[in-house]
N, C-alpha and C positions, 0 to 999 in steps of 0.2 A: 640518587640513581645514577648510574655508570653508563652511560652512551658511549663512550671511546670503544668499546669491541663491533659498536655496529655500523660504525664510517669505514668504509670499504679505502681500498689502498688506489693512492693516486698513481695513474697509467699515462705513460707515455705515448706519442703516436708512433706507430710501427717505421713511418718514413719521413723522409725530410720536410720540411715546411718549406714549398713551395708559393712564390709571388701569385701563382695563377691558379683559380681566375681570380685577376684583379677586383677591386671591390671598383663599384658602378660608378663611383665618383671621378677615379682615373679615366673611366669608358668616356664621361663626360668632357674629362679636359682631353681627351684624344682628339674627340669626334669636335671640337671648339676649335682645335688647334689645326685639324684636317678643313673645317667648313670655313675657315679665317684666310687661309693659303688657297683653296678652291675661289673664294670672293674675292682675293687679290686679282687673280688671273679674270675672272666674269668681268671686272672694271676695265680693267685694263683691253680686253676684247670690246667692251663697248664703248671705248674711249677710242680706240681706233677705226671700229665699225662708222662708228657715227660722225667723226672726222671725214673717213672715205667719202661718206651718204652725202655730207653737204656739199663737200666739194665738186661731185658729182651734181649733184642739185645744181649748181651753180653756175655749172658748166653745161648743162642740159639746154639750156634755152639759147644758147650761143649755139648749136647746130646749126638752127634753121637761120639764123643772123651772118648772111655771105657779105660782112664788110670791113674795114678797118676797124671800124668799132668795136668790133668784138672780138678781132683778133686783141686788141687793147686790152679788152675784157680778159681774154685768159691768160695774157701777159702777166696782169695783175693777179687772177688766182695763184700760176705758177710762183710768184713774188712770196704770194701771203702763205703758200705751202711751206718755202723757203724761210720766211720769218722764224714758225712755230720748228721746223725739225733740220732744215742746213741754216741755223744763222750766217755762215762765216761766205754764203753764198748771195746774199742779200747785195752787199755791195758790189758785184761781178756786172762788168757791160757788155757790150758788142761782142766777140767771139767769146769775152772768155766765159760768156755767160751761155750760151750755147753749147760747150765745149763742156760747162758742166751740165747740164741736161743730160747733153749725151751719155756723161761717164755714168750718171743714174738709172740708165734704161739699156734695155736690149736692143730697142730696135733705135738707130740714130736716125732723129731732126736735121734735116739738109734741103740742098735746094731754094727754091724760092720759099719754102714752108721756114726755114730758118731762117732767112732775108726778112720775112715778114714778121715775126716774131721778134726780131732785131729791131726793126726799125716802125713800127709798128706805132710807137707812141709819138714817131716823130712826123708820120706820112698824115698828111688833110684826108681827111673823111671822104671827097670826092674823087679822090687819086683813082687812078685807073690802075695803076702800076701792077697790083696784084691782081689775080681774078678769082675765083669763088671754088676753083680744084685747091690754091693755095691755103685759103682758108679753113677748107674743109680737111686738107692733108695736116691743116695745123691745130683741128680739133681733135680730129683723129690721134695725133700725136700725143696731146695733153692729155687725153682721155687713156691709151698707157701708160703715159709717165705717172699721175695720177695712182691709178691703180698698182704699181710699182713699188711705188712710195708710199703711200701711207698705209 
């Protein structure tokens, strides 16, 4: 028996073969390579959010604390900000360390609030020298530079 007269003739498509629509496996490695690049940027937001948050934290209880002590205290935060994002600031003393403070902020550290700040780790605990506007002008300060920077 003769089947060959009842296979109909093979047809071409009238227009080009176009890529689109992609087949759903492409959709996948799109929407992989889109949700990869979005979770870089979420880490990285939460990696500096929550840097902000502690230093913040840490700096919180130093408000109500009007004394050497605690200006010591955010000495040493400003130091440990300085570690992790300016190394090269770490080993900076007396002005030139003030001096770079300042270059990182809008509003400049001065006065007896950068007197204190200076010398801070070197002043006895009962000193009188500074008084508790100093201190508070120098939480005030941190608490911009802070937010600024990290």
């Amino acid at each position: 028996m003769d089947t060959l007269p009842e296979l109909r003739d093979i047809h071409l498509p009238s227009e080009d073969i176009s890529i689109f629509p992609i087949a759903y496996g492409w959709w996948y490695v799109l929407a992989g390579i889109v949700l990869f690049v979005a979770g870089i940027y979420v880490v990285r937001w939460i990696m500096r959010t929550s840097a902000l948050l502690y230093a913040r934290h840490l700096l919180k209880p130093l408000k109500v604390e009007n004394d050497i002590g605690a200006a010591v205290k955010m000495s040493e935060i400003l130091r440990r900000i300085c570690v992790r994002k300016y190394p090269e600031a770490v080993a900076l003393a007396d002005n030139q360390w003030i001096e770079f403070l300042n270059s990182k902020t809008k509003t400049p550290l001065k006065g007896k609030a950068a007197e204190l700040l200076k010398n801070a780790p070197f002043v006895p605990e009962d000193s009188r020298i500074y008084t508790h506007a100093d201190v508070a002008d120098l939480w005030l300060f941190c608490n911009r530079w802070i937010g600024e920077n990290l």
